[in-house]
N, C-alpha and C positions, 0 to 999 in steps of 0.2 A: 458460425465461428464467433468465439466469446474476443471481446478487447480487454486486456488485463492490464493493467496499470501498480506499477511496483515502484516504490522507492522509499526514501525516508519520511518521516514526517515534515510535513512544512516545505515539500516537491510540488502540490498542488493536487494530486490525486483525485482528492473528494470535490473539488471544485471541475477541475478538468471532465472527470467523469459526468456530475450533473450537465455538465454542456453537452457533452456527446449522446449520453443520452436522451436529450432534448434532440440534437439536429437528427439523429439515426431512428429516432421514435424508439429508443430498445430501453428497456430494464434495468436500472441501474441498482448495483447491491452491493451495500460495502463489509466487508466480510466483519471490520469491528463491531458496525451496529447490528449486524444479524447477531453475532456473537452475545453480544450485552442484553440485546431483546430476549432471546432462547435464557440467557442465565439468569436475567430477571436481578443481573449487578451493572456496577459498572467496573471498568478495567483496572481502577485502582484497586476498588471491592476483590474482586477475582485473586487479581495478582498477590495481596494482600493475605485476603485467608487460605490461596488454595497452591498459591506460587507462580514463578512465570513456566514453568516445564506443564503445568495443568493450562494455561493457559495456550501454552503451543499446541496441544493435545488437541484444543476445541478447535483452534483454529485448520487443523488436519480434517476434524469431523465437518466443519462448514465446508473444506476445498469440495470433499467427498458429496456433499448435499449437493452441489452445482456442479458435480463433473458431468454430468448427461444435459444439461441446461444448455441453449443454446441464445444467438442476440444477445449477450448481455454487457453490460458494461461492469466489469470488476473493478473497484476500488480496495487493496487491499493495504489489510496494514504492514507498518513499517520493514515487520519480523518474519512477517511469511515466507520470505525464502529462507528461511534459518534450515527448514525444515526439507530435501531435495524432494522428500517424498508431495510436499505441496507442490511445487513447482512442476511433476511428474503429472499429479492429478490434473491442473488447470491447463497447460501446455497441450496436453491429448485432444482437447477445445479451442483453444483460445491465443493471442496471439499477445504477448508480453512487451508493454510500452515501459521504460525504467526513464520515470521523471527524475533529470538532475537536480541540484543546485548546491551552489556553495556553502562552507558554514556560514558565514556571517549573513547570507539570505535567510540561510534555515532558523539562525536566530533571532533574528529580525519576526521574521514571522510564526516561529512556537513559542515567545520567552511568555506568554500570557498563557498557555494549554494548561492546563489542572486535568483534564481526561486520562493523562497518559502520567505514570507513576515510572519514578526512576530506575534505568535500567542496571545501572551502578549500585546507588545508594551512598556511592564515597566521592562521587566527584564532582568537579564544579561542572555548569553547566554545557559550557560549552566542550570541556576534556573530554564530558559525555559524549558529548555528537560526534568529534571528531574521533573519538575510538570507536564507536559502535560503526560511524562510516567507513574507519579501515579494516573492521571487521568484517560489516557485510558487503564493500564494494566488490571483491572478487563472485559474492554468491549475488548480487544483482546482475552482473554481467555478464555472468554465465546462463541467468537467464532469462536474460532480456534479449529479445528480438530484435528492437529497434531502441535507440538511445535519444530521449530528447528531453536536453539543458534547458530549465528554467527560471534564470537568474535572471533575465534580463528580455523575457517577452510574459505579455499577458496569459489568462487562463484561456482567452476566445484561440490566441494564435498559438496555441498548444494545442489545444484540439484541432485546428486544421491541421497542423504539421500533422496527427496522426489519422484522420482525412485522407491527406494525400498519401499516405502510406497506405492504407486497407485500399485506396480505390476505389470505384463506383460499384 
């Protein structure tokens, strides 16, 4: 059974996950960098010349590449559940952690990211976050398994919170 990790940017994902996959000894893969490795860009790159619906595409094609995969630690990006059909593929494995946090945590901690190109392009930045979050919070939690808030604990005590949820 795969641990999947869902949320927005600046939730903790890619931090959270390297830990778990250190204490579980399992494979950690985060679907943006398999992404950008395989296209030999980066997500602005992508987004830029080929659009964000091409980019949703790939990331379909990655769920697909790890749906037989097992131990793994998924860090996915922000947008992969846009898509029910991602959520369908990784689900059939794997068991969906949806990391919180507020906006003004999330901005706190992405107002430096250049990796990740605007999902708008017309708003400021934080109108951004707070729309794409009322956006996708119904499609996080529909498929998220387990809920765990990260405003106000560390990356170590996020991973045990989901520790003691998988169990021994």
């Amino acid at each position: 059974m795969n641990i999947i990790l869902i949320g927005y940017r600046g939730t903790g994902k890619s931090t959270v996950a390297k830990i778990l996959g250190q204490k579980l000894d399992r494979r950690v893969i985060s679907t943006d960098t398999e992404i950008v490795k395989e296209a030999g860009q980066s997500i602005p790159q992508i987004v830029e010349q080929f659009g964000w619906d091409h980019f949703r595409q790939l990331e379909t094609q990655m769920c697909r590449k790890l749906q037989d995969q097992t131990n793994l630690v998924i860090d996915t990006g922000g947008g992969l559940i846009l898509k029910e059909e991602n959520v369908k593929i990784l689900k059939a494995n794997g068991t969906f952690f949806w990391l919180t946090a507020e906006v003004p945590t999330i901005v706190k901690r992405i107002s430096g990211d250049t990796q990740r190109p605007s999902l708008s392009g017309t708003k400021t930045f934080v109108e951004e976050i707070e729309d794409i979050l009322k956006e996708r919070t119904p499609k996080y939690q529909a498929a998220a398994d387990h809920i765990i808030p990260t405003d106000q604990t560390t990356p170590h005590q996020i991973a045990e919170s989901i520790l003691s949820l998988i169990g021994p």
